[in-house]
N, C-alpha and C positions, 0 to 999 in steps of 0.2 A: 658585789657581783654574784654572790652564790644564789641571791633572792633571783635576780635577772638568770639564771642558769637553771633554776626550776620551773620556769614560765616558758623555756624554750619547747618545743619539740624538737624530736630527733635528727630529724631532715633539717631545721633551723641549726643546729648544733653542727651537722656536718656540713653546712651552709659555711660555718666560722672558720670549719680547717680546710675550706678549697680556696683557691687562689687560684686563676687565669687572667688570661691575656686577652684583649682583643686590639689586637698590633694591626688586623686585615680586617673588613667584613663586607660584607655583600646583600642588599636589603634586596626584600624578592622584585622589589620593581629594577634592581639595575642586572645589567648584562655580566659583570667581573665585578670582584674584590677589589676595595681602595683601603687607602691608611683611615684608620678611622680614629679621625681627630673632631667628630661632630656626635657626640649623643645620637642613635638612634632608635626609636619607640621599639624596635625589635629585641636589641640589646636589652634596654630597661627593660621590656618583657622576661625576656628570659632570664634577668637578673631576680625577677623578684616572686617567678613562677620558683625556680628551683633556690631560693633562698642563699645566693652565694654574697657573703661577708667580705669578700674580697677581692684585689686586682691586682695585675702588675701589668706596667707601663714598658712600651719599648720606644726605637726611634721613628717608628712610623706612626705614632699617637704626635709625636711632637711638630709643630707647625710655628708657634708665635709663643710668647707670653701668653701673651691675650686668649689666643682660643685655647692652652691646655690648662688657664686656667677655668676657663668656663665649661671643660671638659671634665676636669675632676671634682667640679661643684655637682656638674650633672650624676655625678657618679652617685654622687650622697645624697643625692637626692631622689637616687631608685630604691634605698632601703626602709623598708614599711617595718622593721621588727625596732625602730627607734636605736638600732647598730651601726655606730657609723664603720665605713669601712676603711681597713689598712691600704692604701693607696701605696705600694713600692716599685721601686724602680733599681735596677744594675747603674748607680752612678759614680763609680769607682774614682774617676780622674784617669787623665792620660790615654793609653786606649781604649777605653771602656766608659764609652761617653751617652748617653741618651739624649740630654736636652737640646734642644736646637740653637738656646740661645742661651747667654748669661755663662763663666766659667765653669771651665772643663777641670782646671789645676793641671799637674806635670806628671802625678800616676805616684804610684808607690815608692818605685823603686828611686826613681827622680828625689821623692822628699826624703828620705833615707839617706840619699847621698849626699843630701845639703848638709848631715852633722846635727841638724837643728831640732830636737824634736817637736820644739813648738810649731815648727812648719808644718807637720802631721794634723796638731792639734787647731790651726788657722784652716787648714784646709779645710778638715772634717766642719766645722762652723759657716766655713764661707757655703761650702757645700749643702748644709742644714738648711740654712737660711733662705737660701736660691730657691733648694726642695717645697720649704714648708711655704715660703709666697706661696706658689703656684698651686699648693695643696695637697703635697707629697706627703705622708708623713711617718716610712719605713725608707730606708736606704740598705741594701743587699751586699753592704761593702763595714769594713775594709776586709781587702783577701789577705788575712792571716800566714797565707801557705809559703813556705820558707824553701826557697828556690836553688837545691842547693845539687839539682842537677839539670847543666848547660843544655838537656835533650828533650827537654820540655815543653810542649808545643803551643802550649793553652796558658801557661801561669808566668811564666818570667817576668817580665819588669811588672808585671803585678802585683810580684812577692818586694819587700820592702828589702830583703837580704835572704842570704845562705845563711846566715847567723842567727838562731832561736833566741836569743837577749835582743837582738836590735830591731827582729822581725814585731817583739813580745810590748817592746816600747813604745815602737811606733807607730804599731796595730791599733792599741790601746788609747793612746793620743787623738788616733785619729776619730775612734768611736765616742771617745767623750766630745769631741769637739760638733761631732755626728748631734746627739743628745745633748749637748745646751741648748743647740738651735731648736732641738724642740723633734727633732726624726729618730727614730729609732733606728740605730747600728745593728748588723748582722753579719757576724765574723764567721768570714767561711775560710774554705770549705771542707769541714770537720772530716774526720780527721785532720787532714792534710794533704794536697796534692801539691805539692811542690817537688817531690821527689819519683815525679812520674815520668813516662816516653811516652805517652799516652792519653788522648784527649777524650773525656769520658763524652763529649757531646757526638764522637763516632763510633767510641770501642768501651772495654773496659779495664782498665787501668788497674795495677794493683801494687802494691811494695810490700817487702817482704821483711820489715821490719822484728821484730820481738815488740814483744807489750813492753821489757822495760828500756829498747830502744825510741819506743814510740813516746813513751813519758815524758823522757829527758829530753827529746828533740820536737819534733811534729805539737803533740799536745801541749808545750809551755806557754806559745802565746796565746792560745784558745783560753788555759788556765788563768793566765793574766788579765786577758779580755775581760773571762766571767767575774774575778776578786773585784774587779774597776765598776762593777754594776752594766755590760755590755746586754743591751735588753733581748737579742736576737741570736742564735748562732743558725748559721746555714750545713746543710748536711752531702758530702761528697760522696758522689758513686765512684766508690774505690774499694776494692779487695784486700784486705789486708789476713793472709791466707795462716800467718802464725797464730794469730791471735784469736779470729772469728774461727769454728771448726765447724759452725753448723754449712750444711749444702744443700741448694736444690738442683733439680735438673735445665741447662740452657734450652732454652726456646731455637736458639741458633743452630746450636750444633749437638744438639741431643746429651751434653755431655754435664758431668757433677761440677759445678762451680763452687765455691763459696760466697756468702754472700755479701754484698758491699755493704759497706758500714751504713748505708741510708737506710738498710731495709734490716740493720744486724741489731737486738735488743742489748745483746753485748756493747757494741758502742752508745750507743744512743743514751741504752737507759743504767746500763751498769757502771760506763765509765762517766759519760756523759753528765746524768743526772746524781749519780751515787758517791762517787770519785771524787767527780772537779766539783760536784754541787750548782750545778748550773737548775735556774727557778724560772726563767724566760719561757719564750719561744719557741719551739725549735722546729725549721722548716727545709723542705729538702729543695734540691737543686729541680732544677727540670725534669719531671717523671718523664718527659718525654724524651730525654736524650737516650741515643740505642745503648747505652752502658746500662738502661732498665730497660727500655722497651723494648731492642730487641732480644736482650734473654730471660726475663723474665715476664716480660705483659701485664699488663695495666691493672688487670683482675686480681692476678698472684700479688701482686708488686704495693697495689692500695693496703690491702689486711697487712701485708705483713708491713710495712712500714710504718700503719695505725699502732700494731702492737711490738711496734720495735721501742715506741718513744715519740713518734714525729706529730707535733701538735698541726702543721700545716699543710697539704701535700701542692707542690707548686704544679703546672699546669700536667694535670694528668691526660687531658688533650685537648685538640686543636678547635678552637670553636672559630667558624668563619661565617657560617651564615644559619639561619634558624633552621638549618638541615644538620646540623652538627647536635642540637638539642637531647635527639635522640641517645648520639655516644656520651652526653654531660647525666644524663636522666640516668645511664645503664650503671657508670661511674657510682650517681649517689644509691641507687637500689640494690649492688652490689654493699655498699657498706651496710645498707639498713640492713639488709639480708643477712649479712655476717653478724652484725648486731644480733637481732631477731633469736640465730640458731646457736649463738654464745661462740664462733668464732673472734671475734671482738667483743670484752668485754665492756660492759657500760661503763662501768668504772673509768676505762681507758677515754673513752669517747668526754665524758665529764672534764675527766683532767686535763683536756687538750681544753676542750672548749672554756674553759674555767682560765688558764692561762692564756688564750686568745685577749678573752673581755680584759681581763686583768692588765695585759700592755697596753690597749687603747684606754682604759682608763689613767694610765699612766699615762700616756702621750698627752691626758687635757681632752680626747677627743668629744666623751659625753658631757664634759662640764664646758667645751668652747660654743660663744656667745654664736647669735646668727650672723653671719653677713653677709650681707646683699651682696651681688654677684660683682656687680660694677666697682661697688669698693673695693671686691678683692683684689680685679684686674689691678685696679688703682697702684694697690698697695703691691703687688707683683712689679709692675711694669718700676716703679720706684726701687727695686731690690733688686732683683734682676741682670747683673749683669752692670754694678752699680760701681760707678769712679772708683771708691775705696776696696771694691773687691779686686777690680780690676788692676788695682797699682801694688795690693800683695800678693794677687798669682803672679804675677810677671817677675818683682824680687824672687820670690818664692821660687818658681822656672830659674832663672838668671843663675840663683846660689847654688841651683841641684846642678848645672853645669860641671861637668868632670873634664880636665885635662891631664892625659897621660905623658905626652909628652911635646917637649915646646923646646926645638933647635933654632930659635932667635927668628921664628917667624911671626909669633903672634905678642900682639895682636898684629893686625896687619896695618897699613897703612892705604889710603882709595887716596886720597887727593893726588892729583896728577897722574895717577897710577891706574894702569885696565887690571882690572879682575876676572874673572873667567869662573862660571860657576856651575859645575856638573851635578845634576840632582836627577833621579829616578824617572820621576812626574811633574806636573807642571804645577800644582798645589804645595809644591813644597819650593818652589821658585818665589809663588806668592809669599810664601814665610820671609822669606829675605827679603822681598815687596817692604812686607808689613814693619820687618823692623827697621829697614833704612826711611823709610817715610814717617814712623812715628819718632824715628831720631833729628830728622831734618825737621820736624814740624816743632819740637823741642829744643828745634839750634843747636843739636851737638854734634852734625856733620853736614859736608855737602853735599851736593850731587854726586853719584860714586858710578863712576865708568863699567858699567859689568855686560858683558858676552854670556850667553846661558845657553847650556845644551842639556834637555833633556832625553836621554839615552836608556827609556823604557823598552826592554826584550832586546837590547842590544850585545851584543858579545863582543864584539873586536872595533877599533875606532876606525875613522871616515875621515876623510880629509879635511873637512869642516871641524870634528872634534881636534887634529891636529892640529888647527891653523888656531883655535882657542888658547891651546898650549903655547905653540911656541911663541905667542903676540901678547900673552898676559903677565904680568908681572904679580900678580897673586892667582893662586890655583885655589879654590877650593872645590871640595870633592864630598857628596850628602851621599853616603851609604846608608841605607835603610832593610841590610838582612834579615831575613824569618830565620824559622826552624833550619828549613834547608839552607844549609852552608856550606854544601859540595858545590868545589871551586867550577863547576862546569856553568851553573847556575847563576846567568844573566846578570844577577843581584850581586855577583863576587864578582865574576870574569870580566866584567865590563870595569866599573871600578880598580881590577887590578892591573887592566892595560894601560886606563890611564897613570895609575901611579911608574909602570913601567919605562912608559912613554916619556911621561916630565922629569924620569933620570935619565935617560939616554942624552936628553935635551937640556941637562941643567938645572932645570926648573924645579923650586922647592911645592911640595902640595901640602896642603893643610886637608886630612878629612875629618868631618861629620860625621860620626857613629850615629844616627836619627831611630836606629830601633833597637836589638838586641844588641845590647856591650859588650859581648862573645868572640863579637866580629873585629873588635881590635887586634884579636891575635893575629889576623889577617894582616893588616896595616901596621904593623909594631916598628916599619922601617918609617914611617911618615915623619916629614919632620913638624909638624903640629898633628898631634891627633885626641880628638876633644868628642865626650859621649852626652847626648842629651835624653836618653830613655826612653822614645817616643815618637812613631816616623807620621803620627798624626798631620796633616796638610792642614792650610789655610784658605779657605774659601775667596777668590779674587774680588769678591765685595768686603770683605774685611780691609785685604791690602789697599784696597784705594780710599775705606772709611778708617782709617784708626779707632775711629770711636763704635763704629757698629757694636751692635748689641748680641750678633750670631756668635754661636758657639766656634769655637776654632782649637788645633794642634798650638798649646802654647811652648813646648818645649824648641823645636827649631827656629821661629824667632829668636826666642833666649837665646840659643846657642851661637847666632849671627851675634847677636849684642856682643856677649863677647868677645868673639873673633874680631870683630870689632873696634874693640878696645871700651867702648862703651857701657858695659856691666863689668862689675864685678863679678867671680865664683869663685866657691867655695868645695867647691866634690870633690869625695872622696867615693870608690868602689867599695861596695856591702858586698861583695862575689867576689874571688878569685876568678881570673878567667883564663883558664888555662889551653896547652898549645892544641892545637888542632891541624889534621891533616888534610891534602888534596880532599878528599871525599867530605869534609867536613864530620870528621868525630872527632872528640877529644882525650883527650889524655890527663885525668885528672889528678896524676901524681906529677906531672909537668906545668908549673904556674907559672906564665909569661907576665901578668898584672897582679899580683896577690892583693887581697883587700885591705882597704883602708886607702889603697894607691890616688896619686893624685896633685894637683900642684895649683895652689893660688893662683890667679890673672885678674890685676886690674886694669 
């Protein structure tokens, strides 16, 4: 690679460490922006005018098999410098889904809770394999960041646990399993955001940890990751104000910040590369979320990131249509520029560009054979979303299943029996679609009598949700809480009239925790309350295909299974989840579910 590294020029060199998107675009003959899931002569242009090495993939690229694989054949086949390019994508599992089709899995925190860590390492594989059909072949995952505060708005059931060993384990599992299939794993988001209130994609987040707080905690799985051979880490815009001491001034509010670890040489290249000895990748989060852009600026924010460590800068802006060119051109003449006057050393620029080539050789990409577009389809559409993936995401979902507590309702009973089924939105009704129909279609139940009220922006119940209650003989109740968990908030108050209501009346409820598992302290009085990690819905063309190929929320299916009685689980909580007031904060020296919590059900 070093011979191909002296044949580049400069602008080809900064070509290697840019990475963007084209999620939108707009060719000058049309009127608006579409998803752009079709190669167009504009793009290739501007791909091979300004020399860019790289892409990432969002959900508005994705359409079929079919077309995103003929999508990112056309990719590699813009690059004239004979580089092929890192094609990545955010395909975490559970919420943080891209592909339209083929599995999703249950998310982190989900496979964590199954106890298994081969479950991590199945995932990471099935996930590989899906990617590299289609022609993927970097994945932005697994998020490392260890979740071990409840006020988090952006990482929770992302993070595998509150626990730096279990986060460390099953990070690592996942990223090997990531790399046999053949993609390259990128464990973010370095430092650590798990311990934020703070979503760096609107503000900037920081903790205020010690360096040898951050060691022992935050840094172990990123440390474990790099020992395992993880090829990628990704870089967090977060402050971490004990540790970093250098400052610039905010673009915002005029005032001294310190700077986030993406742009800090301190982390990056002192801890990062000198410390843990990490030989990868290493690439930043979105230059464009306001925790850079708006107080730092793209200009400041490129150099110093170059010379912080960061071999890739992910999309430093927006390209939509060949009117953006201009802001992509200013981007790379700014670095030449800094080059040029010795603000950025060449040296620096070499050594990115040097470990760029070095992972794609490692991936196989300049040694892999030609092939024809249609075979690749071929060979996608076979993989894809295939029998045997599909029957271990679903164990895999089923086992993450966590029950907290079971007063001699579950599993329940349907035959002869009305059920009554309260869920937020109408795609999570489909979820129970899907699983009593792929269980009927299997012969392990019958026809199940169910009433269904979906009680989006609702606060207090209607006489219709009353008449649910008092005529059903099974309650269940799909809570699917976010951040906000102040009980005012639709998301709680509605759900807690109904659990109100079916004690007045007698009636036992069984709830669904379908997103944050926080929200049990809520429900602690239920008498079944069962958490599945993940309020992801089901598209109502799945429910009536079992077998469709489209991507879907696989954890609330599992979860019906075994309410069920129909699957097995095995969860246990990676988080305490402690008590919480009206307003929704909590009290983290008050634990109502301590971890490990949790109860078999077959």
């Amino acid at each position: 690679m070093e011979n191909l590294l002296e044949k580049l020029s400069l602008r080809e060199k900064i070509g290697q460490m840019l990475m963007f998107d084209f999620r939108k675009w707009q060719n000058a003959d049309e009127d608006k922006q579409y998803d752009y899931t079709v190669m167009s002569d504009e793009v290739k242009g501007m791909i091979r005018r300004n020399k860019l090495g790289n892409v990432i993939l969002f959900a508005e690229n994705f359409e079929s098999v079919e077309q995103i694989t003929r999508l990112n054949h056309a990719f590699q086949s813009c690059v004239e410098n004979g580089i092929p390019m890192l094609i990545g994508v955010d395909q975490e599992g559970g919420r943080v889904v891209r592909m339209s089709n083929g599995c999703s899995l249950p998310g982190n925190m989900a496979l964590a809770a199954s106890g298994n860590v081969d479950n991590a390492y199945t995932a990471g594989y099935i996930t590989g394999k899906e990617l590299a059909a289609v022609g993927i072949n970097a994945d932005f995952a697994p998020s490392v960041d260890i979740n071990n505060n409840p006020n988090n708005p952006v990482i929770n059931v992302r993070s595998f646990s509150s626990d730096q060993n279990v986060t460390a384990r099953y990070g690592t599992a996942m990223a090997k399993g990531l790399q046999a299939a053949g993609v390259a794993a990128a464990a973010k988001h370095f430092p650590g955001h798990g311990n934020t209130a703070v979503d760096s994609h609107i503000g900037l987040p920081f903790i205020n940890s010690t360096y040898e707080e951050l060691m022992n905690f935050e840094i172990v799985p990123f440390a474990d990751a790099i020992n395992n051979g993880c090829q990628m880490i990704m870089s967090g815009h977060i402050q971490f104000p004990n540790i970093e001491k250098t400052t610039v001034v905010s673009k915002q509010d005029k005032r001294e910040m310190t700077l986030p670890a993406t742009l800090s040489k301190r982390f990056l290249t002192d801890i990062l590369r000198d410390e843990l000895g990490f030989k990868g990748v290493l690439i930043t989060d979105s230059m464009q979320m306001q925790a850079i852009s708006s107080h730092v600026g793209s200009e400041q924010a490129t150099i110093l990131a170059i010379n912080a460590g960061v071999d890739i800068l992910l999309m430093c802006t927006s390209l939509r249509s060949l009117k953006d060119e201009a802001k992509l051109r200013a981007i790379i003449d700014n670095i030449v520029a800094a080059v040029e006057d010795g603000r950025i050393p060449m040296e620096r620029i070499n050594e990115s560009t040097l470990r760029v080539l070095k992972l794609k050789k490692e991936l196989g990409l300049f040694d892999a054979p030609a092939v024809d577009v249609e075979d690749a389809v071929k060979n996608a559409l076979s993989v894809v979303g295939c029998e045997e993936n599909r029957a271990a995401e679903r164990l895999i979902a089923a086992q993450s299943v966590t029950v907290l507590n079971n007063n001699g309702v579950l599993p329940i009973q349907t035959e002869g029996k009305k059920t009554a089924l309260f869920a937020a939105y109408a795609n999570k009704v489909n979820a129970f679609d899907l699983a009593v129909n792929r269980l009927k279609e299997e012969g392990k139940i019958g026809d199940v009598d169910c009433s269904v009220y979906v009680y989006s922006g609702k606060t207090e119940l209607d006489a219709e949700a009353k008449r649910a209650i008092d005529e059903c003989d099974n309650l269940l109740l799909l809570t699917e809480t976010e951040a906000n968990m102040a009980h005012s908030n639709w998301y709680v108050s509605f759900p807690k009239a109904v659990c109100s209501y079916a004690a007045s009346v007698g009636k036992k409820v069984v709830v669904i925790s379908a997103f944050m598992p926080y929200d049990a302290s809520i429900y602690r009085n239920a008498d079944g309350l069962v958490l599945c990690y993940c309020a992801k819905g089901v598209p109502a063309a799945v429910a009536k295909d079992v077998h469709s190929s489209l991507a879907y929320g696989v954890n609330i299916p599992a979860a019906f299974e075994v309410v069920l009685g129909k699957a097995h689980c095995c969860g246990r909580l990676t988080i305490d989840i402690p008590e919480m007031d009206e307003k929704g904060s909590f009290d983290t020296s008050k634990v109502v579910y301590p971890i490990g919590s949790g109860i078999d059900l077959n």
